[in-house]
N, C-alpha and C positions, 0 to 999 in steps of 0.2 A: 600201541596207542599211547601207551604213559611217555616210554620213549619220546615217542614226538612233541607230547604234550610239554613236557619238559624242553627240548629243544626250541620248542616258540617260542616258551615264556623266559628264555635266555638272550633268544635275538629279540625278544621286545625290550628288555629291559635294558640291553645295547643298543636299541635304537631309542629310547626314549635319554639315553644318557647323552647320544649323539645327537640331538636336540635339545636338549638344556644346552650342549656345549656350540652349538650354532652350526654344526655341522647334517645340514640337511642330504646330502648326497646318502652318508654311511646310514643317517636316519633313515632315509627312504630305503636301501637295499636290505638293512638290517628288520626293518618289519615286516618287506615281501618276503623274506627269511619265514617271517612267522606263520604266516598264512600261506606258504607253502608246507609247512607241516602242520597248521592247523586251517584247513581252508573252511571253515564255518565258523567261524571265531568274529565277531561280529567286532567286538575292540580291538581287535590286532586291525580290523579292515581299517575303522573312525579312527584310530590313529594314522594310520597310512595315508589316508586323504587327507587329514588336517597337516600332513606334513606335504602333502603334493598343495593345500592351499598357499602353504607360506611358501613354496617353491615358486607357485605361479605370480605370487606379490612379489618374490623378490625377482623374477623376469618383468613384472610390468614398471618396478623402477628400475632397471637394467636398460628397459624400450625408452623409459624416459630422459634415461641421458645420452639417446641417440641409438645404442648399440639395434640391431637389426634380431630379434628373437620372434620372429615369428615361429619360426617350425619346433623350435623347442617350446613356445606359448600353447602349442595346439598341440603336440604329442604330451606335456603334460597334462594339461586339461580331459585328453583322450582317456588319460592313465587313470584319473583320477574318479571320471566320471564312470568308467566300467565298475572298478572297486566299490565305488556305494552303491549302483546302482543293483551289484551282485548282493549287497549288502541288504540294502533294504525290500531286493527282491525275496531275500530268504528270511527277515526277521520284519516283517512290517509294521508290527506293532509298537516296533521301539523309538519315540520321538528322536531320542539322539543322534539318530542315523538319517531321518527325515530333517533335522538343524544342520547339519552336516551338510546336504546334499543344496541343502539351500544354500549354505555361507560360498560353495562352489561356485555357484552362478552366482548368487550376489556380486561376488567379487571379480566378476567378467560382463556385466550389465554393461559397463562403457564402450565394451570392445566386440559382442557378437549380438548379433540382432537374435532377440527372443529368450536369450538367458534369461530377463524377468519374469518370463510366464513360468519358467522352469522354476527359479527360484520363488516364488509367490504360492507354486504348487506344493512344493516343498515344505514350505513352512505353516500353509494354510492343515496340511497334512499332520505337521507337528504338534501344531493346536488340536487339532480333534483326535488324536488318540492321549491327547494329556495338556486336556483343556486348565488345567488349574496350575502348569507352570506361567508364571507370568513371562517368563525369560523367550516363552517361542512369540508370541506378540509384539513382544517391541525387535524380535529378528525380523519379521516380518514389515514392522513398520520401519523400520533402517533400511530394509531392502525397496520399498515402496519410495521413500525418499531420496535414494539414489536413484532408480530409475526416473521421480519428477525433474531431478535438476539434469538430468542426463537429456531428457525427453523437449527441456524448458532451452538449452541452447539448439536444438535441432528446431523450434517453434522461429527462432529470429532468424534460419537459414533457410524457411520455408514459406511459399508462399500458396496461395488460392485454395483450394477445398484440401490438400495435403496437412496446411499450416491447418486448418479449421479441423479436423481431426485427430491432431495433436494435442490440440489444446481442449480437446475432450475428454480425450483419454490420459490425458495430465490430472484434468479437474476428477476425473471416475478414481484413479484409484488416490489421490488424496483421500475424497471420502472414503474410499473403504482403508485409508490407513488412520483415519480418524475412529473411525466404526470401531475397525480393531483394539487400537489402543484403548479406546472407554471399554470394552470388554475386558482386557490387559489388566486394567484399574482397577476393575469390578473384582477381578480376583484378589489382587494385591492393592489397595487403596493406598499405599505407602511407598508405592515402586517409582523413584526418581528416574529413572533411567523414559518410563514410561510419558511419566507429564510432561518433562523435556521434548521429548519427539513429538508428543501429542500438541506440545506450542508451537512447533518446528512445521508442521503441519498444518496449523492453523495461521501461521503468517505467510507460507505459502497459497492461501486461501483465500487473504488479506481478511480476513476476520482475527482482528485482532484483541477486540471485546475476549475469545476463545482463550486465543495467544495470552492473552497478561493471566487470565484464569488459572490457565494450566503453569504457566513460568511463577506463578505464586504458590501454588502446589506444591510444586518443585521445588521452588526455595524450603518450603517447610518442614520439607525430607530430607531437603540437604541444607540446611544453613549454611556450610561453610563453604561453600561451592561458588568461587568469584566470578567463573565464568555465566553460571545460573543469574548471580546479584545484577552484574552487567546487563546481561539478553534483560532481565524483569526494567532496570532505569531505563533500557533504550526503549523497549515498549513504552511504558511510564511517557516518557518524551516523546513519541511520534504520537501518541495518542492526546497528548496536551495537557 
């Protein structure tokens, strides 16, 4: 048992070096390394899929400059969703591993139909076993904001009771990513990351009374933050 345990914690530390050094292939093999000698090792798993995420980012800019990756988009995806899902089927308690399983689908919402209920579950998941980080709230609401602007070009490509459905279920989970965030707040009243999304959300809404509220907020957390000063003057200006 020590034997082994010692043998993980050498391929992790080689796969975590081969990830600092951009080398995700040795990355990825070197921590299945791990969890082949320690297979309930819940940080050897959340590393391995965070390394199967930046795998699947770096084939969806690979598709974007034309190259053809599907079967490798969907066998890693495969890879990665067994891993957490073995993950969080054995430790359920641990948000880390419920943020994790979300940032997976999060970051395939554009590409397979229903990744956002997956990912939504996921992090709605991660809020209630550790309601008082603020950090699973706004994954949440990033994940809800991709899927509107994702949901908002398929509204212009549709039309009669299809389009009218969209644009329901566009407006439904705005508000619950609005919900979200003022909860987000409520823990963390000082969480920049959060009042941003929360204006990001609210000019999606076209409430922009909301919008400058929160982008003021925001300023206040982050003064120095040009992109914040910008978003707060252009509201400022559409508002008169």
């Amino acid at each position: 048992f020590e034997l082994n345990r010692v043998r993980a914690a050498v391929s992790a530390t080689a796969g975590v070096s081969a990830l600092n050094g951009g080398d995700t292939d040795a990355a990825a093999t070197k921590l299945e390394e791990s969890l082949l000698f320690e297979p309930r090792n819940v940080n050897y798993a959340n590393a391995l899929v965070q390394v199967r995420i930046q795998r699947v980012a770096n084939l969806i800019q690979r598709a974007a400059g034309g190259e053809n990756v599907q079967v490798e988009f969907q066998q890693e995806v495969n890879r990665a969703n067994e891993v957490i899902q073995n993950a969080v089927n054995f430790l359920p308690m641990e948000p880390n591993l419920w943020r994790t399983r979300g940032a997976l689908y999060e970051l395939i919402i554009p590409f397979i139909p229903g990744a956002e209920g997956l990912s939504f579950e996921s992090y709605r998941r991660a809020i209630e076993v550790s309601p008082s980080n603020p950090a699973a709230y706004v994954d949440f609401a990033r994940a809800g904001l991709t899927f509107v602007d994702n949901v908002q070009l398929r509204i212009g490509q549709t039309q009669g009771p299809d389009r009218d459905q969209l644009i329901k279920t566009r407006e439904a989970v705005l508000n619950e990513v609005k919900s979200v965030l003022e909860k987000g707040i409520g823990v963390k009243a000082d969480f920049a990351a959060a009042h941003f999304l929360l204006s990001q959300a609210a000019i999606r809404l076209g409430d922009v009374a909301t919008a400058i509220r929160a982008t003021e907020n925001t300023k206040a957390t982050a003064p120095f933050d040009i992109g914040v000063a910008f978003q707060l003057g252009l509201l400022y200006y559409q508002s008169g």
